[in-house]
TORSEDO-212002 format. One record per residue (C-alpha): residue number from 1; z, x, y. Coordinates in Angstrom, 3 decimals. Example, Ala and Ser with C-alpha at 12.3 -4.5 7.8 and 13.67 -1.06 7.14 Angstrom:
+-----+----------+----------+----------+
:  nr :       up :     east :    north :
+-----+----------+----------+----------+
:   1 :    7.800 :   12.300 :   -4.500 :
:   2 :    7.140 :   13.670 :   -1.060 :
+-----+----------+----------+----------+
This chain:
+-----+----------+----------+----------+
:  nr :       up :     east :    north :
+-----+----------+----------+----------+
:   1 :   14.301 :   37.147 :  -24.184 :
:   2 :   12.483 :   33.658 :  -24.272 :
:   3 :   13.175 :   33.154 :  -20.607 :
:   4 :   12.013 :   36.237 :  -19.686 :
:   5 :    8.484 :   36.276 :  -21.283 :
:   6 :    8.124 :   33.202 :  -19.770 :
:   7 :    9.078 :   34.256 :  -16.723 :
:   8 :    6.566 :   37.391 :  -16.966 :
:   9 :    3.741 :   34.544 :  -18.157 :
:  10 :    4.410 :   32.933 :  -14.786 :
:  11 :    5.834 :   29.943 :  -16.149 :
:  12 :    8.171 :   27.837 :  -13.893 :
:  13 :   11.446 :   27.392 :  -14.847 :
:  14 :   10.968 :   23.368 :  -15.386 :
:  15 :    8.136 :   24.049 :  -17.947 :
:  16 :    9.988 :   27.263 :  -19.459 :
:  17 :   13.470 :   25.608 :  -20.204 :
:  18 :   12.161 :   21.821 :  -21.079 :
:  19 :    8.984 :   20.477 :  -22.988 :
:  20 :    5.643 :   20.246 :  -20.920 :
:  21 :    4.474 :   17.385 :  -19.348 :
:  22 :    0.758 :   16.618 :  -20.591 :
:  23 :    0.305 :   15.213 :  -17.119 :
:  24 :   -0.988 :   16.155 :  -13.623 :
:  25 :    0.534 :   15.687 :  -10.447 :
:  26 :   -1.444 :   12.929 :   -9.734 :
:  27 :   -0.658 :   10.782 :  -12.530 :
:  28 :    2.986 :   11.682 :  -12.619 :
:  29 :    3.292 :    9.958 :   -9.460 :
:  30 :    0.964 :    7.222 :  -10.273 :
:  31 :    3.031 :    6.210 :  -13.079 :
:  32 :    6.154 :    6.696 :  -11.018 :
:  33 :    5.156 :    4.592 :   -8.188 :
:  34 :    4.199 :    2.039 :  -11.330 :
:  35 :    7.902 :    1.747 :  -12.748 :
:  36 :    9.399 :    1.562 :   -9.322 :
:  37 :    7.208 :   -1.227 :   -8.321 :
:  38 :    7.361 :   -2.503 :  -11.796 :
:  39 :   11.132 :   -2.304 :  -11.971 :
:  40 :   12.823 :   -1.874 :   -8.524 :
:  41 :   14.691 :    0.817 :   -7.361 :
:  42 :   17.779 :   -0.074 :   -8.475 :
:  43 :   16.960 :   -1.006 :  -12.542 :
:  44 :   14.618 :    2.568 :  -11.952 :
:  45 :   16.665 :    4.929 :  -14.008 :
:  46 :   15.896 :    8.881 :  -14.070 :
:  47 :   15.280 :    8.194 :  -18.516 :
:  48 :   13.270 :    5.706 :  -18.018 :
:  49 :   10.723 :    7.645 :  -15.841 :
:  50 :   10.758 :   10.728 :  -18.468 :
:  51 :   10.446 :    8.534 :  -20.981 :
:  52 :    7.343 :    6.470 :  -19.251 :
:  53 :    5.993 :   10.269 :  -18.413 :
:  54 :    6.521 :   11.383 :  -22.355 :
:  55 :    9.072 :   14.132 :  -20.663 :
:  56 :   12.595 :   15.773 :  -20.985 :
:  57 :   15.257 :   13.484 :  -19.069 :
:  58 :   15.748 :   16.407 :  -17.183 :
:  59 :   12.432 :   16.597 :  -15.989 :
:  60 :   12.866 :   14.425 :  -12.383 :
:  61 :   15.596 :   16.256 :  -11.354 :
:  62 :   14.286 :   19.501 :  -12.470 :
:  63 :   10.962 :   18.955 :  -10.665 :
:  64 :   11.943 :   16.705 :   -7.867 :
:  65 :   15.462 :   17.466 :   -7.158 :
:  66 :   16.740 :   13.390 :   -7.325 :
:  67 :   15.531 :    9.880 :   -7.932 :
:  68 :   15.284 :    9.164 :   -4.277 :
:  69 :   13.043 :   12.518 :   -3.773 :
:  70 :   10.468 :   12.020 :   -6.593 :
:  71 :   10.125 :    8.217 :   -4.989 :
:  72 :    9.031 :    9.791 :   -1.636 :
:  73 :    6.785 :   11.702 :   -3.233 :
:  74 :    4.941 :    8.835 :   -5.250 :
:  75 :    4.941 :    7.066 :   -1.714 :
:  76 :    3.120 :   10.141 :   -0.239 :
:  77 :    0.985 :   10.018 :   -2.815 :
:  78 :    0.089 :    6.306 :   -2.347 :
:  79 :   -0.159 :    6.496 :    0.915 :
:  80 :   -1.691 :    9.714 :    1.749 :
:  81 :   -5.124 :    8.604 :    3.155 :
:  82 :   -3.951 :    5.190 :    4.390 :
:  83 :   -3.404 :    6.059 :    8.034 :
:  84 :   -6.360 :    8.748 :    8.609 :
:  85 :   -8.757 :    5.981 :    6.967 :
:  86 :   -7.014 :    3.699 :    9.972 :
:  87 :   -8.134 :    5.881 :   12.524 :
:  88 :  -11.130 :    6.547 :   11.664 :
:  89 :  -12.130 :    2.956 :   11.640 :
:  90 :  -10.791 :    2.311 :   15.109 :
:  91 :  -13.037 :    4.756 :   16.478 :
:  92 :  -15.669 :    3.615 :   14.485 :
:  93 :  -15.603 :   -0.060 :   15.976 :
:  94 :  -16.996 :   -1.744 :   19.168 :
:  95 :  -14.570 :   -3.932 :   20.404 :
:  96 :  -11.094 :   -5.406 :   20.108 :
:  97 :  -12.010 :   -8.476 :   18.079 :
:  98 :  -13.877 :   -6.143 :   15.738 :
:  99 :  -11.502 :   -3.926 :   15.672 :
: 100 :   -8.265 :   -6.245 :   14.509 :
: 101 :  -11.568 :   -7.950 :   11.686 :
: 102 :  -11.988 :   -4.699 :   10.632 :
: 103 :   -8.564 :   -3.586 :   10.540 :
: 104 :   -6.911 :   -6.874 :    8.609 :
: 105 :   -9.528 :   -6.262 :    6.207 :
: 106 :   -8.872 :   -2.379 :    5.029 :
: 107 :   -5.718 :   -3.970 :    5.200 :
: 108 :   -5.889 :   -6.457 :    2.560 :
: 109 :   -8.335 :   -4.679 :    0.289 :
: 110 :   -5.753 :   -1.655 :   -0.131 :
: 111 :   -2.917 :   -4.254 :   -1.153 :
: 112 :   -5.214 :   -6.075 :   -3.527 :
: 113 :   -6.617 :   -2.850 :   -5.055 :
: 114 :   -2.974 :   -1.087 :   -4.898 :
: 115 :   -1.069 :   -3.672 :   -6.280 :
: 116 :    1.839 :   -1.002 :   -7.106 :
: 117 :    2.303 :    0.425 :   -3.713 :
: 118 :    1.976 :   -3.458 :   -2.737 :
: 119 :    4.815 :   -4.482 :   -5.006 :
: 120 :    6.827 :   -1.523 :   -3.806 :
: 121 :    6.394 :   -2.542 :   -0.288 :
: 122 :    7.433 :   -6.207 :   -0.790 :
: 123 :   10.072 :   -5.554 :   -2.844 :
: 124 :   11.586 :   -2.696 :   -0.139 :
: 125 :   11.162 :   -4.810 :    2.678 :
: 126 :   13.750 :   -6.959 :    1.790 :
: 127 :   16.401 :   -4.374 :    1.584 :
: 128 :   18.095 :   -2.688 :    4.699 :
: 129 :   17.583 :    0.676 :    2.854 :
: 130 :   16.707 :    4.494 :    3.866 :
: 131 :   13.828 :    3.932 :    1.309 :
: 132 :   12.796 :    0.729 :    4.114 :
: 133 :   13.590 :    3.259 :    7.032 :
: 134 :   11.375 :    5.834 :    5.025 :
: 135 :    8.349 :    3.365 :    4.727 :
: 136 :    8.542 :    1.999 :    7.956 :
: 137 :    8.389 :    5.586 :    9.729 :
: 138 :    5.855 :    6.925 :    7.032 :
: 139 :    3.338 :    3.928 :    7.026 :
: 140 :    4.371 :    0.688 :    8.901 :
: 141 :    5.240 :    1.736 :   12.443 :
: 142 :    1.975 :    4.468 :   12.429 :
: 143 :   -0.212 :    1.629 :   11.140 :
: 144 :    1.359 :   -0.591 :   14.194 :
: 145 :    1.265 :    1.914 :   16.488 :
: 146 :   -2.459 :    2.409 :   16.394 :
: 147 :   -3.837 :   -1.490 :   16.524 :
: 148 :   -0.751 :   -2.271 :   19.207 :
: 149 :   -3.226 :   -1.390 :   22.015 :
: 150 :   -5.678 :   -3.953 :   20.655 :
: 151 :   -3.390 :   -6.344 :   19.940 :
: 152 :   -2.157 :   -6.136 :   23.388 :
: 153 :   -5.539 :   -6.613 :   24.933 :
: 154 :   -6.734 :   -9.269 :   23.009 :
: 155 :   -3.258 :  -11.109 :   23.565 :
: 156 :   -3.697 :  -10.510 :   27.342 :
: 157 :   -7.691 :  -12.071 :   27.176 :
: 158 :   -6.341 :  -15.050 :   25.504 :
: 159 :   -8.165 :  -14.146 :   22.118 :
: 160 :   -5.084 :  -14.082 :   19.520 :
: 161 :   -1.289 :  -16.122 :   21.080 :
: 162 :    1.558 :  -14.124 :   22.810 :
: 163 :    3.732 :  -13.962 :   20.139 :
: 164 :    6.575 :  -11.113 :   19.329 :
: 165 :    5.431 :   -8.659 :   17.177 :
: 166 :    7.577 :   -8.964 :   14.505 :
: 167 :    6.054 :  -12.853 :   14.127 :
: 168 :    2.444 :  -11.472 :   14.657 :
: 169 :    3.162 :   -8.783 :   11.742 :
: 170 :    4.211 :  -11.093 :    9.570 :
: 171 :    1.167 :  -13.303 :    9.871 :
: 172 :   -1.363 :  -10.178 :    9.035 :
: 173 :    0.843 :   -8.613 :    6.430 :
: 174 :    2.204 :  -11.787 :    4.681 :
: 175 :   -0.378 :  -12.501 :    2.765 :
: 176 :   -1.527 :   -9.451 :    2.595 :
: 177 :    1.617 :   -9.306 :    0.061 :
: 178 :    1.083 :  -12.328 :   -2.177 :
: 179 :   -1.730 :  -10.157 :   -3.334 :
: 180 :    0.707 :   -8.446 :   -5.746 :
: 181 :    1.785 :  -11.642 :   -7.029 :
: 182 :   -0.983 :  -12.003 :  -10.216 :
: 183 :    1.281 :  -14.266 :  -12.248 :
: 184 :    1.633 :  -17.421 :  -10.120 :
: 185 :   -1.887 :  -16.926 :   -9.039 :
: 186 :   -3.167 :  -17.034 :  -12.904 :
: 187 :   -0.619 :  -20.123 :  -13.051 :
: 188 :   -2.453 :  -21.719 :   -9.784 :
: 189 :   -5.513 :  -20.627 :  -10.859 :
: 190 :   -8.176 :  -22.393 :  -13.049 :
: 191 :  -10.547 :  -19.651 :  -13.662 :
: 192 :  -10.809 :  -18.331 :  -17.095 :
: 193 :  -10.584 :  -14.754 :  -16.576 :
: 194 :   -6.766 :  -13.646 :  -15.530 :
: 195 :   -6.440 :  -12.885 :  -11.566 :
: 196 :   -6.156 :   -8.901 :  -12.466 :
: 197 :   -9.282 :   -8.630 :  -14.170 :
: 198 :  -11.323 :  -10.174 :  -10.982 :
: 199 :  -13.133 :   -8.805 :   -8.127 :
: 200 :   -9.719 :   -7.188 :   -6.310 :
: 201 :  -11.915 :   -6.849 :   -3.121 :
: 202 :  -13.908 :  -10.078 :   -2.962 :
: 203 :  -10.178 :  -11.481 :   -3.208 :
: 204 :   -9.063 :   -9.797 :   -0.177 :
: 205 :  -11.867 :  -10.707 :    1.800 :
: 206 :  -11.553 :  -14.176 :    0.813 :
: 207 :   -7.807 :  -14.026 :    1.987 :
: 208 :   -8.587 :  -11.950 :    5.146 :
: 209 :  -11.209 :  -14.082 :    6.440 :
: 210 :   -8.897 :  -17.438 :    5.764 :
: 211 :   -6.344 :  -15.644 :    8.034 :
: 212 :   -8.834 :  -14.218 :   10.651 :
: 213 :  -10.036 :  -17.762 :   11.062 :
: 214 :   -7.109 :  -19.130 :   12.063 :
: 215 :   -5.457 :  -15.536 :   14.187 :
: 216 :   -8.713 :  -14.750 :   15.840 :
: 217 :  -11.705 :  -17.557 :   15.506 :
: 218 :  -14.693 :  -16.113 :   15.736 :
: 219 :  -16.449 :  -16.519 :   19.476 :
: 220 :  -20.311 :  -17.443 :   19.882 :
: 221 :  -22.354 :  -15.108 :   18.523 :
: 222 :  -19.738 :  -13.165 :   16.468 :
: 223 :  -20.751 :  -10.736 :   13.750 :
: 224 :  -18.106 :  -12.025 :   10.626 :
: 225 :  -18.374 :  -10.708 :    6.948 :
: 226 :  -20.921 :  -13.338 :    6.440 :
: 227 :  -22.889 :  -12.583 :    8.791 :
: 228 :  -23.478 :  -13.080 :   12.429 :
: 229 :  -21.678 :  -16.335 :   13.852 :
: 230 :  -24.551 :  -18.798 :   15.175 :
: 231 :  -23.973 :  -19.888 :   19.147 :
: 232 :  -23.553 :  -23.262 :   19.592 :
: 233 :  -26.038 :  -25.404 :   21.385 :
+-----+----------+----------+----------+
């Protein structure tokens, strides 16, 4: 009879047959991506999540079908206007060298101001996984993909070294990944305030530029983040 009215009432079956989640979509898998980059994969367990989501342990598998599946989905979510906000800047820019500036530095403001998908991503990487297979076809080889062209030119004019491109990935997204890591950074850093509670962007910048100087020097005449780069005389 119960299952029936609710039925009629257009309930789903997940919110007929277990308690309703106070939550919408969007925070469900915010809080999801949270405890997997919080906790790993592995120490992840299905309780854990309903319990962080004030829901039935039978709520993931009810909703999501599996673990694995309600991970993809907070990676969708995380990711979902990475690439298009990619592309838009490379047809937005100039040049090559503005191009890779512009690029490294979307790049590092997203990991400092998504330090869970940033955890995540670090803590995958290491781990010959089909989670690491998902990633890399979902957001790594896209995002290579589309600056590969400019990376290839600029390597060819002599702007950036001939290097594989498994070395030159490393140098852009290496640090890109210590931005996650808030508790040696409070331990290495004297300023009062705790390294979460500052200005996420100005610390990207401050790390993109440091690695921009050294990858790509700016030429005479080159427009930088502080302004335009005065020609020698």
């Amino acid at each position: 009879m119960t299952d029936g009215t609710q039925a009629e009432a257009g309930t789903s079956p997940a919110r007929g047959k277990y308690a309703p989640v106070q939550l919408d979509e969007s925070e469900i898998l915010r809080r999801g991506l949270d405890t997997f980059a919080e906790l790993g994969y592995a120490a992840t367990t299905v309780r854990e999540l309903a319990r962080r989501l004030d829901a039935s342990h039978n709520f993931i598998n009810d909703r999501y079908g599996s673990k694995e599946n309600f991970w993809r989905a907070a990676v969708d979510f995380a990711l979902q206007d990475a690439q298009p906000a990619l592309n838009k800047l490379l047809t937005e820019c100039r040049d090559d060298d503005e191009r890779l500036r512009k690029v490294v530095v979307q790049l590092y403001r997203l990991a400092a101001n998504a330090s869970g998908l940033n955890r995540l991503m670090s803590d995958e990487s290491t781990r010959d996984s089909s989670r690491l297979d998902y990633l890399h076809q979902r957001f790594v080889k896209p995002f290579w993909d589309s600056i590969e062209p400019t990376v290839n030119s600029l390597m060819a004019a002599g702007r950036i070294p001939r290097v594989p491109a498994h070395i030159l990935y490393f140098a852009v997204t290496g640090p890109a990944l210590a931005l996650a890591q808030d508790p040696i950074a409070d331990r290495l850093n004297s300023a009062a305030s705790p390294t979460a509670e500052q200005d996420r962007s100005s610390m990207a910048d401050a790390l993109s530029g440091l690695v921009l100087h050294g990858l790509l020097p700016p030429g005479p005449g080159t427009e930088t983040a502080a302004g335009p780069r005065p020609t020698p005389r």
